[in-house]
C-alpha positions as CSV (number, residue, x, y, z in Angstrom):
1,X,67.3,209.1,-18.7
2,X,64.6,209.8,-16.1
3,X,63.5,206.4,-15.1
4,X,60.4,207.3,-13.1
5,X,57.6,206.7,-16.1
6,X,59.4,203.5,-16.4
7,X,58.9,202.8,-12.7
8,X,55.5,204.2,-12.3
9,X,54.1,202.4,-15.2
10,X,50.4,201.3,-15.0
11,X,49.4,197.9,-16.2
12,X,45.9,197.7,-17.2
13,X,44.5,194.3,-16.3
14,X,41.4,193.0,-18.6
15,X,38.3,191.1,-17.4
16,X,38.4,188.3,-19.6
17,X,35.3,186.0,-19.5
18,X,35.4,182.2,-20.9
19,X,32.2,181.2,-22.5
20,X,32.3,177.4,-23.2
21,X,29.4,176.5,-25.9
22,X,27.9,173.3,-25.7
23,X,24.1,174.1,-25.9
24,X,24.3,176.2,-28.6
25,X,26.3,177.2,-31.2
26,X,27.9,180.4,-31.3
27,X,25.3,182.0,-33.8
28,X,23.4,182.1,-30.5
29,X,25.2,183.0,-27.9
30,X,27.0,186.0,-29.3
31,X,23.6,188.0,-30.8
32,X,22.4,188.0,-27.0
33,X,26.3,188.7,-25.3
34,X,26.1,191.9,-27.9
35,X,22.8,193.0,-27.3
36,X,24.0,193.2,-23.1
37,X,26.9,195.2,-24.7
38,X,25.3,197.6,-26.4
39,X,22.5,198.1,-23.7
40,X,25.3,198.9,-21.4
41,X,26.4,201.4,-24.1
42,X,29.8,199.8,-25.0
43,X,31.4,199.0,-29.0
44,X,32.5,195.9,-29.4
45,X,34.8,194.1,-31.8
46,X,34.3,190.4,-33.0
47,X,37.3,189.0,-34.0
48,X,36.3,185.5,-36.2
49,X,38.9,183.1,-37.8
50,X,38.0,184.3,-41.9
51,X,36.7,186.7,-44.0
52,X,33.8,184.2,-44.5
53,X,33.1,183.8,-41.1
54,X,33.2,187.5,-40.2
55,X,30.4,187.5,-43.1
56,X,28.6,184.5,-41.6
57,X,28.2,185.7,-38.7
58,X,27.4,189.7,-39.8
59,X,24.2,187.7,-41.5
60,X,23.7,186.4,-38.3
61,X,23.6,189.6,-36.4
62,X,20.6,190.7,-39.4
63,X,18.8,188.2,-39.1
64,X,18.8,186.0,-36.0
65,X,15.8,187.3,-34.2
66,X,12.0,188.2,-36.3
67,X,12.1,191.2,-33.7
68,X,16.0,192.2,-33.4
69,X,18.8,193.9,-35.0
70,X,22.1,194.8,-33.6
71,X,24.1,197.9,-35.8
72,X,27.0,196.2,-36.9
73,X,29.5,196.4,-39.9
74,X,32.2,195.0,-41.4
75,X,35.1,195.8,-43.9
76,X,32.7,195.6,-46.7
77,X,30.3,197.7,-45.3
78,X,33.1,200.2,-44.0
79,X,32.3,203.5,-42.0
80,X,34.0,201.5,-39.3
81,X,33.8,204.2,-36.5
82,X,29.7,204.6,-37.0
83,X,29.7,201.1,-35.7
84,X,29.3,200.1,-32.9
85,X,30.1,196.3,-33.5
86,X,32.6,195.6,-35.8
87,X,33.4,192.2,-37.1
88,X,36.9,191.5,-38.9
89,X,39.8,189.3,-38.5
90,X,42.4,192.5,-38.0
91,X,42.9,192.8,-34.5
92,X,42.9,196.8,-35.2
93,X,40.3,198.5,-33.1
94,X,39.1,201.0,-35.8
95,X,35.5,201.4,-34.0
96,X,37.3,202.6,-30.8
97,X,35.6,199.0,-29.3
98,X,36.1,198.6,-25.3
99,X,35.1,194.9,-25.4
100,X,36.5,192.3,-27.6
101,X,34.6,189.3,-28.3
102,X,36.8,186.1,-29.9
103,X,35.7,183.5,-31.4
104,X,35.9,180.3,-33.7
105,X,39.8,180.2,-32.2
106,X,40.8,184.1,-33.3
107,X,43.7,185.6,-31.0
108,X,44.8,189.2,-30.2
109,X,48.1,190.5,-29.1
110,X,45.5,193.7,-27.6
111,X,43.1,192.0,-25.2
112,X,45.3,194.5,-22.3
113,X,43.7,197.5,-24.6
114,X,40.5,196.0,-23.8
115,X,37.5,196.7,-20.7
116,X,36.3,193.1,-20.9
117,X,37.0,190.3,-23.3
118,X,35.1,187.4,-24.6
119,X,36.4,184.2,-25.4
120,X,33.8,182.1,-26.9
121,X,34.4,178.4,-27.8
122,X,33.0,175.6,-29.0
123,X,33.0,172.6,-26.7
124,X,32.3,169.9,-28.8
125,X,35.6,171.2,-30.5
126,X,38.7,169.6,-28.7
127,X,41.4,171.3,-30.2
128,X,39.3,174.5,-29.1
129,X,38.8,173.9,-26.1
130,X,42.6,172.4,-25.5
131,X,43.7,176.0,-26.9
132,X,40.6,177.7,-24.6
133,X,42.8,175.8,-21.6
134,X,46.0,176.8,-22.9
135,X,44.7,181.2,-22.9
136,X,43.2,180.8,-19.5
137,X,47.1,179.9,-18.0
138,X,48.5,182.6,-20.2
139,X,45.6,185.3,-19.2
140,X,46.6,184.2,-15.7
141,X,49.8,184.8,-15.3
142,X,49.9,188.1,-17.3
143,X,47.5,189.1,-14.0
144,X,44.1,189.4,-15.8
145,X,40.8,188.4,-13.8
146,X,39.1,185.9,-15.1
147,X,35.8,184.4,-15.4
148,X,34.5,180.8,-16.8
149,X,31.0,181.3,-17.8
150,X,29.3,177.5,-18.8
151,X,26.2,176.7,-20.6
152,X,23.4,175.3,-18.7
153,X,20.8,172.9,-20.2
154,X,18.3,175.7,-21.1
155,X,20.8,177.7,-23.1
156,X,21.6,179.9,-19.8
157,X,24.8,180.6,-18.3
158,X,26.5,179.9,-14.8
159,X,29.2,180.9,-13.3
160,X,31.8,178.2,-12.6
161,X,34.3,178.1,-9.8
């Protein structure tokens, strides 16, 4: 058995960003984290917590700006690789996404697949935010870099230390 591939292995390391909500609720926050994807010409998959949330929020994405529109789809809209947001609880990339955005709790065993992931939570939730805590150790010691992004009092983001 030739062990070198074995040896050699290369272990892709994420950037995982933490985006604690307390401002807003997550039908703002993720319509303006997209549009920064899309404008820097990367898919994305949203991974939410049901099949009514993933249509909740793809309602969201029509509809949450008089002057925008982010191209997005979901299982019931299929043509999943014309998308270039998909939003569905199966943590299968079928739009060939290279950032995964999680929210309202969701998990995936394939954030290493991933450029960048978003965990977004809500902070008036505690057992979210206890859970938030509890990835952030785990994303750690796998080696991933991490970010913790907070909200500021105008709706904003800084960077935390």
């Amino acid at each position: 058995m030739d062990v070198w591939p074995v040896l050699f292995r290369v272990v892709k390391m994420t950037d995982i960003s933490f985006y604690h909500l307390e401002r807003s609720p997550l039908e703002s926050a993720l319509p303006k984290l997209l549009e920064k994807t899309l404008s820097a010409g990367k898919r994305a998959l949203v991974l939410a917590s049901s099949e009514a949330r993933v249509e909740a929020l793809a309602e969201t994405l029509w509809s949450y700006g008089a002057d925008a529109w982010l191209p997005h789809g979901t299982a019931k809209d299929g043509f999943p690789d014309q998308q270039p947001v998909w939003i569905s609880v199966s943590d299968d990339n079928i739009n060939d996404a290279t950032f995964l955005f999680l929210t309202d709790g969701a998990t995936s065993i394939t954030v290493p697949d991933y450029e960048r992931c978003f965990e977004l939570f809500d902070g008036n939730e505690p057992q979210l935010v206890a859970d938030a805590r509890d990835r952030w150790k785990a994303y750690k010691e796998e080696g991933h870099t991490l970010a913790y992004w907070q909200q500021t009092p105008s709706g904003g983001w800084t960077r935390k230390v």
